[in-house]
Structure formats: structure tokens, C-alpha cells
C-alpha positions in Angstrom: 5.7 -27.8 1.4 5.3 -24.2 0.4 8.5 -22.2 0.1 9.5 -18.4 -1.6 13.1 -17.7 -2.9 14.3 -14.2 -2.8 17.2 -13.2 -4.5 18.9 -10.2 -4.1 20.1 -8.3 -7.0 21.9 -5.4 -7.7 23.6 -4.7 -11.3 23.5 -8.8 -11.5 22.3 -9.5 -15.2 24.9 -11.4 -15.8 24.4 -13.9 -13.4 21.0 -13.9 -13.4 21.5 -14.4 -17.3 23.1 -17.7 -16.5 21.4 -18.9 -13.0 17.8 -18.0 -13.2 16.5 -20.0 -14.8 18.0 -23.1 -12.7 16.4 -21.1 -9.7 13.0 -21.6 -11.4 13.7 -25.2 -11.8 13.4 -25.7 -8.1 9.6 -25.9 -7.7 9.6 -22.7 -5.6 6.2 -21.1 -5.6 7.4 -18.0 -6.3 10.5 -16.6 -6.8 11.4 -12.9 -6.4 14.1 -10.7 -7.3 14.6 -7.5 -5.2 16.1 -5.2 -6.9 18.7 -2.6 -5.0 19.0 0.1 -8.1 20.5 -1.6 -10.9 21.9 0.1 -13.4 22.5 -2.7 -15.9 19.4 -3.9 -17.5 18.6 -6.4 -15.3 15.0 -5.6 -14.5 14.3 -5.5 -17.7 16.0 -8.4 -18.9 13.9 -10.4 -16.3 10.5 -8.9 -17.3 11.0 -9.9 -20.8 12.3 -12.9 -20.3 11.3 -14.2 -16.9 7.6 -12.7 -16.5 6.8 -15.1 -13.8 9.4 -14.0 -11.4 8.2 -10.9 -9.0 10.0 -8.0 -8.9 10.7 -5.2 -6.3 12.9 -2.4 -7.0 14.1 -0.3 -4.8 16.1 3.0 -5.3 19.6 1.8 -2.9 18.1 0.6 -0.2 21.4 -1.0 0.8 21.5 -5.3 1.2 20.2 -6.1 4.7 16.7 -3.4 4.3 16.4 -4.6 0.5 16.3 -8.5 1.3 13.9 -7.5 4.3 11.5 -5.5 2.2 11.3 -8.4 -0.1 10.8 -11.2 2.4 8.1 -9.3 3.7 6.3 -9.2 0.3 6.8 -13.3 0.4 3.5 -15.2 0.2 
């Protein structure tokens, strides 16, 4: 079974500094962060360390339309 994991993020480094890479332990086939503005280095953090994880950043979408917009991009 195929399956997609979409975290939503916004200003999360932190966590994502301790959880994501348990995330990628899963097996997912892909794994994507969607972004909702952050402020706190968190994109960046993840394209340096975490290349294989997708990212779509968005400029405060708000939750719901940010989660949507990245399911949508889900393969």
C-alpha cells in the first residue's frame, strides 16, 4: 500500500527538529510539509537537512486551505 503524509507547519522547527525524522521512519512514500508562512527557519532547516521531504509554502493561507492545497499536490 501506497500512502502520502502531509504535515502542516507553521513556525514549527522545533518540533519538526525533534519529530521528523520519526515521520520519515514510517515507510511513507512521500512525505510533505506545507508550509503556512513561517517565520522561524523552518523551511530552511528542512531543505538542509531533510531534502527528501516536499515542501509547499504558502504566504498565510490559514490551516483548513493550506492542508487542502497540499493534499492536492499528494501523489
Amino acid at each position: 500500500m501506497k500512502f502520502s503524509i502531509v504535515i502542516p507547519n507553521w513556525n514549527g522547527k522545533k518540533l519538526l527538529e525533534k519529530n521528523l525524522s520519526k515521520v520519515l521512519d514510517t515507510g511513507a512514500d512521500e512525505v510533505i510539509i506545507a508550509d503556512d508562512g513561517s517565520k522561524d527557519g523552518s523551511v530552511e532547516f528542512i531543505k538542509e537537512k531533510f531534502p527528501q521531504v516536499k515542501i509547499i509554502s504558502h504566504k498565510r493561507f490559514g490551516f483548513v486551505k493550506n492542508c487542502n492545497q497540499a493534499v492536492k499536490k499528494a501523489q
